[in-house]
Residue frames as qw, qx, qy, qz and C-alpha x, y, z in Angstrom:
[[0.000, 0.891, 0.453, 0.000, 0.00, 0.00, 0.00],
 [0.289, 0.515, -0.062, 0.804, 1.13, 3.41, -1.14],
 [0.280, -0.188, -0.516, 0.787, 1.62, 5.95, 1.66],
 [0.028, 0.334, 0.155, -0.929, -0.12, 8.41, 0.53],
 [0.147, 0.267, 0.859, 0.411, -3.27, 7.98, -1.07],
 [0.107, -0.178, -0.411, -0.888, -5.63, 10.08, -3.35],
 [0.339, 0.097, 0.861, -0.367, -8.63, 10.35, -1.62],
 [0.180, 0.203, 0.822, 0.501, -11.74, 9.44, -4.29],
 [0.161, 0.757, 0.540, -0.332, -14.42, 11.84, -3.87],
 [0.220, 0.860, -0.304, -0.346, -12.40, 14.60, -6.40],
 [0.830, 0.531, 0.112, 0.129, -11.45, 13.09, -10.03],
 [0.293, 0.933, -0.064, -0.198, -8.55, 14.64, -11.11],
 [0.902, 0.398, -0.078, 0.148, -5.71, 14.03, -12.53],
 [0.325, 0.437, -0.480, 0.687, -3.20, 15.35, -9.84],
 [0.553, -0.690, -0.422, -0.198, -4.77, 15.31, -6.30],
 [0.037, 0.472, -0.456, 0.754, -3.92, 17.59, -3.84],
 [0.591, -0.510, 0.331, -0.530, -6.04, 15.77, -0.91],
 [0.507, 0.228, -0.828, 0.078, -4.06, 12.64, 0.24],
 [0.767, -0.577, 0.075, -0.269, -4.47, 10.30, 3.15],
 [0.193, 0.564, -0.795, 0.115, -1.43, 8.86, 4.81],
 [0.846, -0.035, -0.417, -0.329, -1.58, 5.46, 5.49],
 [0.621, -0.061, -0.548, 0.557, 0.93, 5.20, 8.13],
 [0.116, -0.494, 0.310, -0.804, -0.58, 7.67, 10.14],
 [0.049, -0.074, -0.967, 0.239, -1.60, 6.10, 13.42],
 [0.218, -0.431, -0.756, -0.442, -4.96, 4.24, 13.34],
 [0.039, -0.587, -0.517, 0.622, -6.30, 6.44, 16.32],
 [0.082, 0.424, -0.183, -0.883, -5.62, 9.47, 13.96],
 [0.107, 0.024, -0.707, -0.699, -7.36, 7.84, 11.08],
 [0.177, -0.419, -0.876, -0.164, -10.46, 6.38, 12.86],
 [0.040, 0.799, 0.349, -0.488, -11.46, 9.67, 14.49],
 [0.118, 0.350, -0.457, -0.809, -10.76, 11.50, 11.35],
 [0.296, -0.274, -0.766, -0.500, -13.28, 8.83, 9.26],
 [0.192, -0.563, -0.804, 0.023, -15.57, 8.75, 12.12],
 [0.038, 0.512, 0.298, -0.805, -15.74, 12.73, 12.74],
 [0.135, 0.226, -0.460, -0.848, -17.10, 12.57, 9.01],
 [0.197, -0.313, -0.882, -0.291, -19.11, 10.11, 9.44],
 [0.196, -0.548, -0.657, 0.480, -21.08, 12.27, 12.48],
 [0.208, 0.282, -0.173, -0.920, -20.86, 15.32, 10.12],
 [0.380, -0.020, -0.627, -0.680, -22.94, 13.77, 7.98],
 [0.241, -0.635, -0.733, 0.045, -25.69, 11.71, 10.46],
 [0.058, -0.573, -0.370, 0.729, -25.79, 15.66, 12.38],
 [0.075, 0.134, -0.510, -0.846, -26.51, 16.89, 8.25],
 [0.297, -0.097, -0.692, -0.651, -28.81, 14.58, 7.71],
 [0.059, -0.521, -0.771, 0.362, -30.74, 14.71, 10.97],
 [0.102, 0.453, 0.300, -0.833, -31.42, 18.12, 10.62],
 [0.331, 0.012, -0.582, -0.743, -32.40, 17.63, 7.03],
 [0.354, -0.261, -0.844, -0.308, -35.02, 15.43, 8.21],
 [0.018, -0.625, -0.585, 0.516, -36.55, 17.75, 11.19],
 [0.021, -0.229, 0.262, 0.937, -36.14, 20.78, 8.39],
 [0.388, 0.586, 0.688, -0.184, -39.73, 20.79, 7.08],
 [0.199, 0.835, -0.023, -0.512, -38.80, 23.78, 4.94],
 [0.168, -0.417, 0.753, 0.480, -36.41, 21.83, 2.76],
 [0.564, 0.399, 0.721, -0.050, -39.71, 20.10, 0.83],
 [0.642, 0.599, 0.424, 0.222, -39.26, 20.54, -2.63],
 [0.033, 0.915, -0.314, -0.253, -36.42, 22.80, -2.78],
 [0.923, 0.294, -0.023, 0.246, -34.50, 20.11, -5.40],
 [0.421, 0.736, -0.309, 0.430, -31.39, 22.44, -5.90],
 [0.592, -0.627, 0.289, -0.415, -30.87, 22.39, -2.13],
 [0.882, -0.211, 0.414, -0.074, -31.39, 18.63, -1.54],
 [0.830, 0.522, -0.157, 0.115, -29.09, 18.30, -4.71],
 [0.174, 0.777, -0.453, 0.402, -26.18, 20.61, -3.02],
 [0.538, -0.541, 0.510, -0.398, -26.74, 18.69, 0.57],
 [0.985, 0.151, 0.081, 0.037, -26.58, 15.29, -1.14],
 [0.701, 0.650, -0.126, 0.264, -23.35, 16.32, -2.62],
 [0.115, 0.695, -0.526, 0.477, -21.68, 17.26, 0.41],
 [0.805, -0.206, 0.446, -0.332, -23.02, 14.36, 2.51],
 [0.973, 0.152, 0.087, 0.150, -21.55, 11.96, -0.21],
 [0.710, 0.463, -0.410, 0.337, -18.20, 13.19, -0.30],
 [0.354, -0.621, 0.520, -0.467, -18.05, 13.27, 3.80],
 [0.880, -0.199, 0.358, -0.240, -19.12, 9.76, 3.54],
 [0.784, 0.578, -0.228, 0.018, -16.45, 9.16, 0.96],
 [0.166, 0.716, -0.495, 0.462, -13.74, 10.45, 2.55],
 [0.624, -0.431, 0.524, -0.388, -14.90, 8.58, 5.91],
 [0.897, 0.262, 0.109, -0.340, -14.90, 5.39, 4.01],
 [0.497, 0.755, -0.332, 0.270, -11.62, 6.05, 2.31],
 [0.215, -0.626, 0.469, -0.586, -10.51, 6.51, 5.48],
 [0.866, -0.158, 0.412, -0.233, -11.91, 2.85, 7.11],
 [0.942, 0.327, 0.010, -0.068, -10.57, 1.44, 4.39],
 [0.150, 0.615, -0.592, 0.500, -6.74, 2.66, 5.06],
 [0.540, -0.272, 0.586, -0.540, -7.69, 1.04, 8.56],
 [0.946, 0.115, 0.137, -0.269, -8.76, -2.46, 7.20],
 [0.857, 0.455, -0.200, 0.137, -6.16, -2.97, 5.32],
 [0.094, 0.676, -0.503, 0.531, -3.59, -2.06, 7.85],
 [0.651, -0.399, 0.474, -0.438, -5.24, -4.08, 10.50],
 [0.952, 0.212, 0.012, -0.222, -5.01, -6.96, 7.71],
 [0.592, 0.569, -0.537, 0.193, -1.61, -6.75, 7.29],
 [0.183, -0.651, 0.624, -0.392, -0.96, -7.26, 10.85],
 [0.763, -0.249, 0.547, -0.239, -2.01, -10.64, 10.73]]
């Protein structure tokens, strides 16, 4: 596993947001898991927000940052699996 890896929410053909992979797995699982709480505290309030009904462009913009918090957290678990795999 490369140290540094691209995370996958942003295409591009040079990436400028990396994860290290040898950072320790404390640092990495509260890093994936403070995204992962951004996004349930996003998508509670979307769902007490009664005002947000049929505003598409909105729910389009809040989808779009809720899926690359849940990317990045993911990304992030997944650095952590494979690290824990190697140790056995």
């Amino acid at each position: 596993m490369a140290r540094y890896m691209p995370i996958t929410g942003i295409d591009c053909m040079i990436p400028s947001l990396l994860i290290d992979a040898e950072a320790p797995l404390d640092v990495l699982h509260d890093t994936a898991a403070h995204r992962i709480r951004s996004v349930t505290q996003l998508l509670e309030s979307m769902a007490l927000n009664e005002s947000l009904t049929g505003e598409a462009t909105l729910l389009r913009d809040f989808a779009q940052v809720i899926a690359t918090q849940l990317r990045d957290g993911c990304d992030l678990l997944d650095v952590i699996g494979r690290r824990l795999q190697a140790r056995t």
